[in-house]
C-alpha positions in Angstrom: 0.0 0.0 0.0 1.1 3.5 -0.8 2.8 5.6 1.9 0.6 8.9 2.7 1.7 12.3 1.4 2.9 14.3 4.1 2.5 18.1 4.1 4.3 19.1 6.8 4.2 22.2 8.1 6.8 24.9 9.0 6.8 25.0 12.5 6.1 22.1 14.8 2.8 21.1 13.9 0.0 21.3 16.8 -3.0 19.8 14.7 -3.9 17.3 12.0 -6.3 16.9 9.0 -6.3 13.7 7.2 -8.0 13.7 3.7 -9.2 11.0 1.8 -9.4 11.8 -2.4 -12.6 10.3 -4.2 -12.8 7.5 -6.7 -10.3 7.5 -9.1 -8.2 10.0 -7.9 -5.0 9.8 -6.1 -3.5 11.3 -3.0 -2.0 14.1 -4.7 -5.5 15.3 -6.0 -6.4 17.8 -3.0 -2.4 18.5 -2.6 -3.6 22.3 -3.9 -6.3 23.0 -1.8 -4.0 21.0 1.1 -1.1 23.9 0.2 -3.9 26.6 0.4 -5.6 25.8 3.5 -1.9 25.1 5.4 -1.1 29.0 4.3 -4.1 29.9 6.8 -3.1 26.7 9.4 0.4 26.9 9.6 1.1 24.8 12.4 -1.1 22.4 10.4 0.3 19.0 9.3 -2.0 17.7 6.1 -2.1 13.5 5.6 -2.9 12.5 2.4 -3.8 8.6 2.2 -3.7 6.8 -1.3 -6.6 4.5 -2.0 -5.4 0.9 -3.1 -6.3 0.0 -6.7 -8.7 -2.6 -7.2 -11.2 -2.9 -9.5 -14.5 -1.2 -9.9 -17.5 -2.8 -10.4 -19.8 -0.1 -11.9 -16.8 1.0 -13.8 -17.0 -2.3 -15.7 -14.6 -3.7 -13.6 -11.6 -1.3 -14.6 -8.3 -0.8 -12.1 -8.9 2.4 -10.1 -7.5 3.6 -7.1 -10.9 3.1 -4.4 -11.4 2.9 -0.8 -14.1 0.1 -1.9 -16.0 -1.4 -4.4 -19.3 0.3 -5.5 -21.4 -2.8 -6.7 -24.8 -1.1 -7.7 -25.7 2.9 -8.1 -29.4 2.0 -7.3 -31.9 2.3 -5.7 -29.0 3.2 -3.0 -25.2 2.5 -3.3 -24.3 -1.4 -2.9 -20.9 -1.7 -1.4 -18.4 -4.1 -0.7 -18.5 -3.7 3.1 -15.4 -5.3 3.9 -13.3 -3.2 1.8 -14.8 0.2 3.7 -14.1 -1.8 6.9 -10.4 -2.2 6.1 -10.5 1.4 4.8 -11.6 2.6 8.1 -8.8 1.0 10.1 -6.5 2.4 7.5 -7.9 6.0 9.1 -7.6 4.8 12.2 -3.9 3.7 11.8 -3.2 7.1 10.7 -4.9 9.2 13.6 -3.1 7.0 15.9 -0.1 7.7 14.4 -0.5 11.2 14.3 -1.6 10.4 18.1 1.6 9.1 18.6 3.4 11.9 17.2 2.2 14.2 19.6 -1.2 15.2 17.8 -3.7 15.8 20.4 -6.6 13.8 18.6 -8.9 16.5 19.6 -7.2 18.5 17.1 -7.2 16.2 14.4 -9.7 16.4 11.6 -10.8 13.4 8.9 -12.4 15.1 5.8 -12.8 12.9 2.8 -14.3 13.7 -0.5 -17.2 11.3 -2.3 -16.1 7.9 -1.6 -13.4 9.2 0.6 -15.7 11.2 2.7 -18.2 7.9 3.4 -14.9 6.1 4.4 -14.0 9.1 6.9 -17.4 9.1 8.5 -17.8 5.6 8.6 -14.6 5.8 10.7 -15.3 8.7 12.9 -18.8 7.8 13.9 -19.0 3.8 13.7 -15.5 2.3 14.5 -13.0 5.5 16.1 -13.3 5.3 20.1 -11.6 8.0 21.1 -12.3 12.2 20.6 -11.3 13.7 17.4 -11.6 17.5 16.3 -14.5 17.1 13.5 -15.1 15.5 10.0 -15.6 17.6 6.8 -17.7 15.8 4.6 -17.4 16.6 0.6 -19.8 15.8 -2.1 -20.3 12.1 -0.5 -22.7 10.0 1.3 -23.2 7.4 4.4 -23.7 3.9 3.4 -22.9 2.1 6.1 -25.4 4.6 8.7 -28.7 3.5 9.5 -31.6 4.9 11.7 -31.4 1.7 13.9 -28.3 2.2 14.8 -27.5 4.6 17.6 -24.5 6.8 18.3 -22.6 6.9 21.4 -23.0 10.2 23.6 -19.6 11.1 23.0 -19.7 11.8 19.1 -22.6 14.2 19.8 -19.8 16.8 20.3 -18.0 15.9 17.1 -18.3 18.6 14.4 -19.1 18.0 11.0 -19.6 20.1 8.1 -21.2 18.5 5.2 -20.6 20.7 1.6 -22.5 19.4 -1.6 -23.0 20.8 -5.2 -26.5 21.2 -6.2 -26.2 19.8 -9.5 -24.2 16.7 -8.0 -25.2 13.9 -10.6 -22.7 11.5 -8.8 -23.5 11.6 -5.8 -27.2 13.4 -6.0 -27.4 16.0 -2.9 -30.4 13.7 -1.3 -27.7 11.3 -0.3 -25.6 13.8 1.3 -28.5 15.1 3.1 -29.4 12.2 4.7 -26.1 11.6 5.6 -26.5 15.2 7.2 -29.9 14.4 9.0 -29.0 11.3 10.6 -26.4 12.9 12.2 -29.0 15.8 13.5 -31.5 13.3 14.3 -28.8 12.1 16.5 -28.1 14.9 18.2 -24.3 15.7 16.5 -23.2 19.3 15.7 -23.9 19.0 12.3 -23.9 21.9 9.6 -24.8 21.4 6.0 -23.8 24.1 3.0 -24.8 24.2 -1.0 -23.2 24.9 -3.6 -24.2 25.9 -7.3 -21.6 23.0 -8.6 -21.4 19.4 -9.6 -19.3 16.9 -8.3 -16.3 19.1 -7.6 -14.7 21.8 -5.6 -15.1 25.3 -5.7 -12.9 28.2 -4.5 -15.6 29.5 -2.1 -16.1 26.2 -0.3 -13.0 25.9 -0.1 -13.2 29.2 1.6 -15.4 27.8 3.7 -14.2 25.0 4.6 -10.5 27.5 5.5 -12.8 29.3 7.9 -14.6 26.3 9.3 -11.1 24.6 10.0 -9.5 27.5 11.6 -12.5 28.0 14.2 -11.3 24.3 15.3 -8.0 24.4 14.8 -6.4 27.3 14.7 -4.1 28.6 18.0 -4.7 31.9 17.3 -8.4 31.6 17.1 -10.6 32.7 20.5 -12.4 29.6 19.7 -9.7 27.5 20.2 
């Protein structure tokens, strides 16, 4: 499996965000917006994971790298749940190593991107046990939550911003949202933000998502 990309910041770094790319991309796909944010985060280290390669059932079966096999589109996503299991402990490898590093895990952030971003809140909410500083959810979905299943008190406090494009014809905006009002229904500190884009990322979320993260992480900040 491919070592992470690492961008490391300047001084000793104090904080964490670990972001998963989508389907088909590779770790060096949100290296730009990774650069950008850092220049607002500077004590802020940025982990880039690289999806295995493995082939892709909807995608007629072609070599790609994904966090999982998507077996169906509809009437909802049908996964290859194992594969988003082993995913998960892949994010959990990586926020214990940044735990180990000296990372307070309070001040470390998944955020994950389509496929990536149902990997990093399958992690977070259904298989991480210990505190984190919040999840940014882009463009994705939740396949593996389900109104059975009920969250432990201690992820109610975990932030999470979910950002979609209203012309998504990926992954359509009503999965995102119910990924979103699951997570209200129970109880989490959820927010939820539109975009007038498809399945990409703009310059103004991005924005956003600069602000959102700085609130959380930034020394500086009076919220911190």
């Amino acid at each position: 499996m491919s070592e992470p990309l690492i961008l490391h910041p300047t001084p000793s770094a104090d904080a964490c965000v670990i972001w998963l790319h989508g389907l088909g991309a590779d770790r060096y796909d949100f290296l730009p917006v990774a650069e950008a944010l850092q220049e607002r985060l500077p004590s802020t280290r940025f982990v880039l994971p690289q999806a295995p390669t493995r082939a892709v059932t909807i995608n007629g079966g072609w070599a790609m790298p994904s966090w999982y096999d998507i077996l169906a589109m509809s009437p909802a996503r049908a996964i290859n749940q194992e594969q988003l299991e082993a995913s998960a402990q892949q994010v959990i490898a990586l926020i214990e190593a940044q735990r180990d590093s000296g990372i307070d895990p309070a001040r470390i952030v998944l955020a994950g991107f389509s496929q990536g971003g149902a990997v990093v809140l399958h992690a977070a909410f259904l298989r991480w046990q210990g505190p984190l500083g919040g999840v940014l959810a882009l463009s994705t979905y939740a396949p593996t939550f389900a109104d059975e299943i009920r969250l432990a008190d201690s992820k109610k406090q975990l932030p999470v911003f979910c950002l979609h494009g209203t012309f998504d014809d990926v992954v359509q905006p009503t999965l995102g949202r119910a990924a979103h009002d699951y997570l209200a229904t129970q109880g989490v500190d959820v927010a939820w933000r539109e975009y007038p884009m498809a399945h990409e990322v703009l310059p103004e979320e991005i924005r956003d998502i600069a602000e959102w993260l700085a609130q959380r992480l930034d020394s500086e900040s009076p919220s911190s």
